[in-house]
C-alpha positions in Angstrom: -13.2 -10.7 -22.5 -10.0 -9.0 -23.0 -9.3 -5.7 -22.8 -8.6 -3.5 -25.7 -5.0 -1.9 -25.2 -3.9 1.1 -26.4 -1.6 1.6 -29.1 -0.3 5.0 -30.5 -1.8 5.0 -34.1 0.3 8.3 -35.2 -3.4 9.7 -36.1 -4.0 13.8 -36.1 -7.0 15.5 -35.9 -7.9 18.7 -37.6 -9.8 20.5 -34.8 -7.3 19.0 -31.6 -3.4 19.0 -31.1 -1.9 15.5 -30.1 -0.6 15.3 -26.3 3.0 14.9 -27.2 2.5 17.9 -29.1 1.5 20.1 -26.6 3.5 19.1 -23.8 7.2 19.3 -23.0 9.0 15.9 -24.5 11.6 16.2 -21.9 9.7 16.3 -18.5 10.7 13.5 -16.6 6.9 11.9 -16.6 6.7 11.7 -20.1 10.5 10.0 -20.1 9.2 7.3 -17.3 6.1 6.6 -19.5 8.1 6.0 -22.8 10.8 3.8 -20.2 8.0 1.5 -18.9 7.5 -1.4 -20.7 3.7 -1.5 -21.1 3.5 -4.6 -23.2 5.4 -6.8 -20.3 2.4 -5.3 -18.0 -0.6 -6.3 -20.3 0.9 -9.8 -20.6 0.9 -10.1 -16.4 -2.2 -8.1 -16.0 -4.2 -9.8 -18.8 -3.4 -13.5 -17.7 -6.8 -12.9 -15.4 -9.0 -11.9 -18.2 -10.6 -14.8 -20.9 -11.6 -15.0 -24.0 -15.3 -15.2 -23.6 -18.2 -12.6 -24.5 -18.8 -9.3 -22.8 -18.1 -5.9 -22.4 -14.5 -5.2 -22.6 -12.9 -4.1 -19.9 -10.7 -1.0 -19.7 -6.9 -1.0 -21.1 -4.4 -2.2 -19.0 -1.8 1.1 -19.7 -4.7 2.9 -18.2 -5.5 1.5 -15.1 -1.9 0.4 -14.2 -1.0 4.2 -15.1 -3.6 5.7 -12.5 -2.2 2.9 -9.8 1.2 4.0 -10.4 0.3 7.7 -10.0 -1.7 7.2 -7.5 0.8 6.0 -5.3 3.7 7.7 -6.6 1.8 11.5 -5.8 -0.4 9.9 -2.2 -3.6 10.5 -4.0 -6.9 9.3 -3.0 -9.1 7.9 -6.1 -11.6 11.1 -6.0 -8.3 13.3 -5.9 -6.9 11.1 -8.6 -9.4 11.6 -11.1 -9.5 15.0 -10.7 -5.6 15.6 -11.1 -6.1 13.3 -14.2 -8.7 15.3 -15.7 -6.5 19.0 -15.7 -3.1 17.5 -16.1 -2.0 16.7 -19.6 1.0 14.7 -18.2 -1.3 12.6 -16.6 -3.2 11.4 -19.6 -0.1 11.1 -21.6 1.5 8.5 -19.3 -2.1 6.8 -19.0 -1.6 6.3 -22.6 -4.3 9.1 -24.1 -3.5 10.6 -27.3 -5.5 13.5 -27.1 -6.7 15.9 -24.3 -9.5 14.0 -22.9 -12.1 16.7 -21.0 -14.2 13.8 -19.7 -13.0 10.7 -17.6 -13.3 7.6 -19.9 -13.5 5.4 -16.2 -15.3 5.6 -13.6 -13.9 6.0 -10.3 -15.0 3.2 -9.3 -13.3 1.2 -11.8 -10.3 1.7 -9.7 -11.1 -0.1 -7.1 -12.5 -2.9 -9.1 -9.1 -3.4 -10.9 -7.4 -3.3 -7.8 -9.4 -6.3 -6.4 -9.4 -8.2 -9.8 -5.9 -8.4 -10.2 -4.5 -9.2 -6.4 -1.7 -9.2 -4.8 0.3 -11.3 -7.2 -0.8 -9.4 -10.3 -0.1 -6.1 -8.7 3.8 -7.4 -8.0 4.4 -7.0 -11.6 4.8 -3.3 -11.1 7.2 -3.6 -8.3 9.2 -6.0 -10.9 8.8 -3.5 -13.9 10.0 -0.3 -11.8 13.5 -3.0 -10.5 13.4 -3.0 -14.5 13.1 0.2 -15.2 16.1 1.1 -12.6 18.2 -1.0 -14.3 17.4 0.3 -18.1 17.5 4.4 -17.4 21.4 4.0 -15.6 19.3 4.5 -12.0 20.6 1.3 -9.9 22.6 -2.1 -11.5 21.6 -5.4 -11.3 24.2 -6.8 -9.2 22.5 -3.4 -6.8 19.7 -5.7 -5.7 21.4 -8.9 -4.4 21.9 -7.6 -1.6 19.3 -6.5 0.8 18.1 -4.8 4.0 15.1 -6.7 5.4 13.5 -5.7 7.9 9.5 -5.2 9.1 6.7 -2.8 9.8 3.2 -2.0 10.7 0.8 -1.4 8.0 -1.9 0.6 10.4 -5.5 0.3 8.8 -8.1 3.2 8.7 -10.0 2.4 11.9 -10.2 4.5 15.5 -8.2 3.3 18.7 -10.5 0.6 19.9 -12.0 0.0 23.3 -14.5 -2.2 25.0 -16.6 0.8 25.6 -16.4 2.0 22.0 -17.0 -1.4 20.0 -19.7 -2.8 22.1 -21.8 0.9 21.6 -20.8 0.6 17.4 -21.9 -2.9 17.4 -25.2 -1.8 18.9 -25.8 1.1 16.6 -25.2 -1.1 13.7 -27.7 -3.9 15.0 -29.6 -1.4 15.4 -29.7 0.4 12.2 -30.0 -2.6 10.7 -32.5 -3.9 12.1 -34.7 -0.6 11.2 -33.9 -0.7 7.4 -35.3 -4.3 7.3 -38.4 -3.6 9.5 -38.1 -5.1 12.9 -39.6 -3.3 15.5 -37.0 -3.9 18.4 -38.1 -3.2 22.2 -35.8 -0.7 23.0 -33.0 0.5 21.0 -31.3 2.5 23.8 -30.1 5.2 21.6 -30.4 8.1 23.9 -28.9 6.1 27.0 -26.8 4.3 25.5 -25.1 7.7 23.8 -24.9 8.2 27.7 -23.1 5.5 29.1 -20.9 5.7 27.0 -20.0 9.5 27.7 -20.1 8.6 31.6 -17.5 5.6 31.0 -14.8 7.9 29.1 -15.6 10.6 31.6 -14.7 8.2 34.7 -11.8 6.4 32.7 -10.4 10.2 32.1 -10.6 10.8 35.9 -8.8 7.1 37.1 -12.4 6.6 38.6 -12.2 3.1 37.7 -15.0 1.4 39.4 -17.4 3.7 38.2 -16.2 3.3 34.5 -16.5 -0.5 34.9 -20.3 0.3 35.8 -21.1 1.9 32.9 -18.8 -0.6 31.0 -21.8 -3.4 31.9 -24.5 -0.8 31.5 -23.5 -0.5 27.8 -22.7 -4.5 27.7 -26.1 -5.3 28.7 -27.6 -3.1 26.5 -26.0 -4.7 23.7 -27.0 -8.0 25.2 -30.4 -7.1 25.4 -30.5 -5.7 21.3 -29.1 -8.7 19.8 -31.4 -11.4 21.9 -34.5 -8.8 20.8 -33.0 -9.5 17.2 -32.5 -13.2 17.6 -36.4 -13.8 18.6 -37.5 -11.4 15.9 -35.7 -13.4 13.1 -36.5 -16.7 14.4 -37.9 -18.6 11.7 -37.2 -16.0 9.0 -34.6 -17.4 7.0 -34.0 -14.1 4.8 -33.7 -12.2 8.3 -31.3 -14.8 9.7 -29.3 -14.3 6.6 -29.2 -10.2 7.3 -27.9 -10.6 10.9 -26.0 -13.5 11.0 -22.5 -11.7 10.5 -23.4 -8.7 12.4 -24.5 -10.6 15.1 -21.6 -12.8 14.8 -19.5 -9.9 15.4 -21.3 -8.4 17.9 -20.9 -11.4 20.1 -17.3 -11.6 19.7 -17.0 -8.2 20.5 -19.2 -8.4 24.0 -17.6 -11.7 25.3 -13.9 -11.1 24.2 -11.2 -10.2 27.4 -8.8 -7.7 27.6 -6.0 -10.7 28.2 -7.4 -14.1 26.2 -5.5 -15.6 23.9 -6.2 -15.7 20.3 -7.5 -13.4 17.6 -9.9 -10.7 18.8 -12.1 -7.7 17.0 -10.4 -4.1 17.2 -12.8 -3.1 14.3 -16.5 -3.9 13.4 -16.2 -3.2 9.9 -12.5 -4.3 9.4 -12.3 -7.3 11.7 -8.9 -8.2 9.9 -7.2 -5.9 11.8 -4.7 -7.0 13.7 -2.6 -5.7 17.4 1.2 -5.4 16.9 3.7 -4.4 19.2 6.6 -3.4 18.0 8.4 -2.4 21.0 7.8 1.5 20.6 7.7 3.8 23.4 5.3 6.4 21.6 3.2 3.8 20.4 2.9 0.6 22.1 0.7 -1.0 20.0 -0.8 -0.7 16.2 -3.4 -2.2 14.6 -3.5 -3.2 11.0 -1.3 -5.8 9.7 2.7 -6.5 9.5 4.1 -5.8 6.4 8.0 -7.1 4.9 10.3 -4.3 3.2 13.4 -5.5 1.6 15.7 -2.6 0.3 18.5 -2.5 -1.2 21.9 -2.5 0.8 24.1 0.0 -1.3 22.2 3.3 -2.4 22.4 3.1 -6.1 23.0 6.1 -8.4 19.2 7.1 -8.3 18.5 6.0 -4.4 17.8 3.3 -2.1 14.9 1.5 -4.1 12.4 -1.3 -2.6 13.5 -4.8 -4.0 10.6 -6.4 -2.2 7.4 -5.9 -0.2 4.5 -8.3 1.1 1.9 -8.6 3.6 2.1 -10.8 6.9 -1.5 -11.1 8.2 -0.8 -13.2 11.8 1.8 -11.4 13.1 4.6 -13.4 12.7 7.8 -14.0 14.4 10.1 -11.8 12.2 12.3 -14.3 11.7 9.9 -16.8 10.6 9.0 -14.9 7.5 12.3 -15.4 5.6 10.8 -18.9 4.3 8.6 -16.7 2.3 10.3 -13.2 1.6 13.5 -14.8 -0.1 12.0 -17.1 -2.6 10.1 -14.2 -4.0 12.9 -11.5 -4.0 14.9 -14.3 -5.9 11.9 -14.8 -8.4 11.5 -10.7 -9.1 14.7 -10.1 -9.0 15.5 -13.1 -11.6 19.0 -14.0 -9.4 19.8 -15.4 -6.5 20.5 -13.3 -3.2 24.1 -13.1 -2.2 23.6 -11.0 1.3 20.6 -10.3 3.7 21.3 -8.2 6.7 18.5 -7.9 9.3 17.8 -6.9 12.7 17.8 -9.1 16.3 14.6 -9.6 15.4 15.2 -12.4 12.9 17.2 -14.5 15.5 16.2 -18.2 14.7 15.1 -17.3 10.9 14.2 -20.0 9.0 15.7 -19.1 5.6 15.9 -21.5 3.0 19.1 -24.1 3.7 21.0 -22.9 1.0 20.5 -19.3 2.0 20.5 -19.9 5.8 24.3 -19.2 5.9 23.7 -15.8 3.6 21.6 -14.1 6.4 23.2 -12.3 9.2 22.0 -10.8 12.2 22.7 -7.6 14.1 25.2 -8.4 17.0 25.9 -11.8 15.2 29.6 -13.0 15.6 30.3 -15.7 13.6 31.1 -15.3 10.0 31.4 -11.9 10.6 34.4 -10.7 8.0 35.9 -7.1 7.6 34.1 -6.6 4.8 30.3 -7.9 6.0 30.9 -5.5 9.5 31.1 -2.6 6.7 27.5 -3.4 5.3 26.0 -4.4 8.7 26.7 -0.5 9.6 24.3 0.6 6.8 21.6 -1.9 8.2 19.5 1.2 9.8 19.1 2.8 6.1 16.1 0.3 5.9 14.1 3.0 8.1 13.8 6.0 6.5 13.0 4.2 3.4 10.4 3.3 5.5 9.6 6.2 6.8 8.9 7.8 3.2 7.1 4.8 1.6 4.8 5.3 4.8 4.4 9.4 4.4 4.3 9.6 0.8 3.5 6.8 -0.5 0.2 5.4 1.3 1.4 2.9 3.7 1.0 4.4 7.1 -2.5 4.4 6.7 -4.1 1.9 4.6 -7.8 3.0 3.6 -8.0 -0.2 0.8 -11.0 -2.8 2.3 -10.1 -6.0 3.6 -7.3 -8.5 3.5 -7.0 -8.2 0.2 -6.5 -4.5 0.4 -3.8 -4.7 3.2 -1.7 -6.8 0.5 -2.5 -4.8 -2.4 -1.7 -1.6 -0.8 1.8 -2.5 0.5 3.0 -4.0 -2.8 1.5 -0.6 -4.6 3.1 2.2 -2.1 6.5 0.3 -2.5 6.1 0.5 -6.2 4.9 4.2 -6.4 8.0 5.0 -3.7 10.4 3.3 -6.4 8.6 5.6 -9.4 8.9 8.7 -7.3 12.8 7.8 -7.3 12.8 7.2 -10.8 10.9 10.3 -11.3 13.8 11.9 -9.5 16.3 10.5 -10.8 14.9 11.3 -14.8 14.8 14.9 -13.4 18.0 15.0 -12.4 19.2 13.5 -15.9 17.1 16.6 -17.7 18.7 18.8 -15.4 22.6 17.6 -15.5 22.3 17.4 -19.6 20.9 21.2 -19.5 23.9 22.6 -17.5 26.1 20.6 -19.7 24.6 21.7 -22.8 24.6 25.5 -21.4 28.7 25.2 -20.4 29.2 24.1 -23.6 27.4 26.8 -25.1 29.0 29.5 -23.5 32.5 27.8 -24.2 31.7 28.0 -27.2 30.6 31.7 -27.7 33.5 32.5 -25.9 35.9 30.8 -28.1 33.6 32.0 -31.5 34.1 36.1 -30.0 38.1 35.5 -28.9 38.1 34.3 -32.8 37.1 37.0 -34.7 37.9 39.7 -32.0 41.3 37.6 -32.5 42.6 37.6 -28.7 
C-alpha cells in the first residue's frame, strides 16, 4: 500500500497554535523545508510501494526529513528521535502541523525505510539537494560539470582484527549459541580460553613471538574442538544444522585463513563484508570497511564546495577502474554531460567512457595540458577536506548501518546531509546579509528623517 503523504490543510485548532505560528518563519530550517521539493521525493520514494492492501506505511516527507537531519546534525536514530521530539524546527521540516509530544514512528521505522528504499532510492536526495543549490542562488548549473573525483575509505563499526581476537569471538558465539538451542557441548573453554587469549597479547606486546604463536594454536584448537563438538551434536537434526550452518561457516573461514593468501578473508564475524584497504597512509596503513567514490565540485560555488556524486565500491577497486561507473551516474543526476574531471595518479589507466576518456586528466599528466586546465588541476586537493567534513560531521568515517546495503546507503546519505548543512549555511547567511542591509537602510534613513526636520 501507499503511503499517505502529508499535505498542509491550512486547519487551526482551538486548544493548540500551528507550528509556523509559533516558530520564527525566517530561520534558515524552515526556508530549506519550504525550498525542497517534497513532491519530486514521494514520486522517487514511492515507486517501491504498490497498490495492494495493508497497513499504510508512514509519509514519505517524514521519513526522508529524519534521514536528511540525521545526517545533516551526525545523529544516531535514538538521538534523532529525541531532538525531534523537543525541537519544533524539527517537526516543521518533517512536515507536522502541530506540536506533536509523542513520536508518531517508531525508531525502528528508520532503519526499515532505510533498507526498503536502497541505494538507488536514497540518491534522490543527493539529486534534490544539487536542485536545491541551484534554486536558492547557492551554486549554478554549469558549477557541477566539472568535478574533483577522487576516493576514500568508508571504515565500518568493527574492532582492529586479529587471528587471536576472531578465532576467541567465533568460539564464544558457537558457544552461546549452542546454549540457547540446548546442546550440551564437552567443553566450552570459557575460562581458558579467556586465558590464552590474555597470554597471546601479553607475549605479542613483549616481541616474544614464539610464545604468542603457542597460545595462537591453543586458542585455534580450542575453537577446532567446539565446532566438531557442534557438528556431531547436530548431525541428523536438520533444524540444528540450519542454526549453525553460517556460524560455523564463518568460524571455519576464520580458523583456516593466512595472514598472506590471496582472496577475500573475514576481519569481522558479524560484518564479514568488511573489507582491507590500503590507501598508502603512514598513520594508518590499513582500513577496513569499504571504498567509497566522492565527486565534488571543481569551483567553490557561492554557498561552498557541494558533493555532485557519491557511491560505494565493495572490492576494492583499482581507482581508475571505477570511472566506467561514477561518470554515467554523475551525468544522469546532474541531467548534463561532464565537461572536466580532474583526478589523482591514482586513476592512471581509467577506463572512462570513450567519449569522455579524453575529458579526464591526471595529476602529473602532460599532454593536453593547456594554460587554463593547469589552473584547475591546482585546486585538485580541495577534494580532501570536503572529505574530511563529510567523514567528521556527516557519518562517513564510521559507518554503524548493517551490511552491504548499509555501506551504500550510508555514503550516499552523509554526502547528502554534508550538502544540506551547506545549504543550511548558506540560507543563514542570506537571513543574515538581508538583516544588516535592512538595518543600514534603517539607520540611513533616520538619519536623513532627523537632518530633515532639524533642517541641517
Amino acid at each position: 500500500m501507499r503511503p499517505k503523504e502529508r499535505r498542509d490543510s491550512g486547519q487551526s485548532d482551538l486548544f493548540r497554535a500551528r507550528l509556523d505560528q509559533i516558530v520564527d518563519r525566517a530561520h534558515p530550517l524552515v526556508k530549506l523545508a519550504a525550498a525542497i521539493d517534497w513532491g519530486f521525493l514521494e514520486q522517487r520514494f514511492g515507486a517501491v510501494y504498490s497498490d495492494g492492501p495493508g497497513q499504510p506505511p508512514l509519509p514519505t516527507r517524514l521519513m526522508a526529513g529524519l534521514a536528511i537531519l540525521k545526517h545533516m546534525h551526525d545523529l544516531s536514530d535514538e538521538v534523532l528521535c529525541d531532538r525531534w521530539l523537543e525541537n519544533p524546527y524539527y517537526q516543521l521540516f518533517c512536515g507536522e502541523e502541530f506540536f506533536a509530544h509523542r513520536l508518531p514512528f517508531d525508531r525502528s521505522s528508520i532503519t526499515r525505510w532505510r533498507q526498503r528504499m536502497g541505494e538507488e532510492k536514497l540518491a534522490a536526495l543527493l539529486q534534490e539537494s544539487l536542485s536545491v543549490a541551484t534554486r536558492t542562488g547557492a551554486a549554478k548549473p554549469a558549477d557541477f560539470t566539472k568535478v574533483i573525483v577522487d576516493t576514500t575509505v568508508q571504515e565500518k563499526a568493527v574492532a582492529f582484527p586479529t587471528d587471536a581476537k576472531l578465532m576467541h569471538r567465533a568460539r564464544e558465539r558457537l558457544v552461546r549459541l549452542a546454549k540457547k538451542h540446548g546442546v550440551a557441548l564437552r567443553q566450552s573453554y570459557e575460562r581458558i580460553g579467556k586465558y590464552a587469549l590474555i597470554d597471546h597479547q601479553r607475549y605479542k606486546h613483549a616481541k616474544q613471538h614464539k610464545r604468542a604463536n603457542k597460545a595462537l594454536r591453543k586458542i585455534k584448537t580450542f575453537l577446532g574442538r567446539v565446532m566438531r563438538d557442534i557438528a556431531r551434536k547436530a548431525k541428523g537434526n536438520e533444524a540444528l544444522i540450519d542454526v549453525f550452518r553460517r556460524p560455523l561457516w564463518l568460524a571455519e573461514r576464520v580458523r583456516e585463513q593466512r595472514q598472506n593468501q590471496r582472496g577475500k578473508k573475514v576481519y569481522s564475524l558479524h560484518a564479514p563484508e568488511v573489507e582491507c584497504i590500503g590507501k598508502g597512509k603512514a598513520h594508518k596503513p590499513y582500513e577496513f570497511g569499504v571504498k567509497v567514490s566522492v565527486a565534488t565540485t571543481l569551483h567553490r560555488s557561492k554557498g561552498g564546495q557541494f558533493i555532485v556524486h557519491a557511491k560505494a565500491l565493495p572490492g576494492a577497486p583499482y581507482d581508475g577502474h571505477t570511472l566506467a561507473t561514477v561518470i554515467p551516474e554523475m551525468e544522469q543526476m546532474i541531467g548534463a554531460p561532464m565537461q572536466r574531471i580532474l583526478a589523482d595518479r591514482g586513476y592512471r589507466g581509467h577506463n572512462a567512457p570513450p567519449e569522455r576518456k579524453f575529458r579526464v586528466f591526471i595529476a602529473g599528466q602532460k599532454r593536453r595540458m593547456t594554460k587554463a586546465i593547469k589552473r584547475e588541476m591546482k585546486r585538485r586537493s580541495a577534494v580532501e577536506p570536503v572529505i574530511g567534513h563529510a567523514k567528521t560531521d556527516h557519518r562517513m568515517g564510521r559507518n554503524f548501518l548493517a551490511h552491504a546495503i548499509g555501506d551504500a546507503a550510508n555514503a550516499v546519505l552523509a554526502a547528502a546531509g554534508y550538502n544540506f548543512r551547506r545549504l543550511l549555511a548558506w540560507l543563514k547567511f542570506l537571513r543574515a546579509f538581508i538583516d544588516a542591509l535592512f538595518s543600514a537602510y534603517g539607520e540611513a534613513l533616520s538619519a536623513a528623517s532627523s537632518a530633515f526636520f532639524t533642517g541641517d
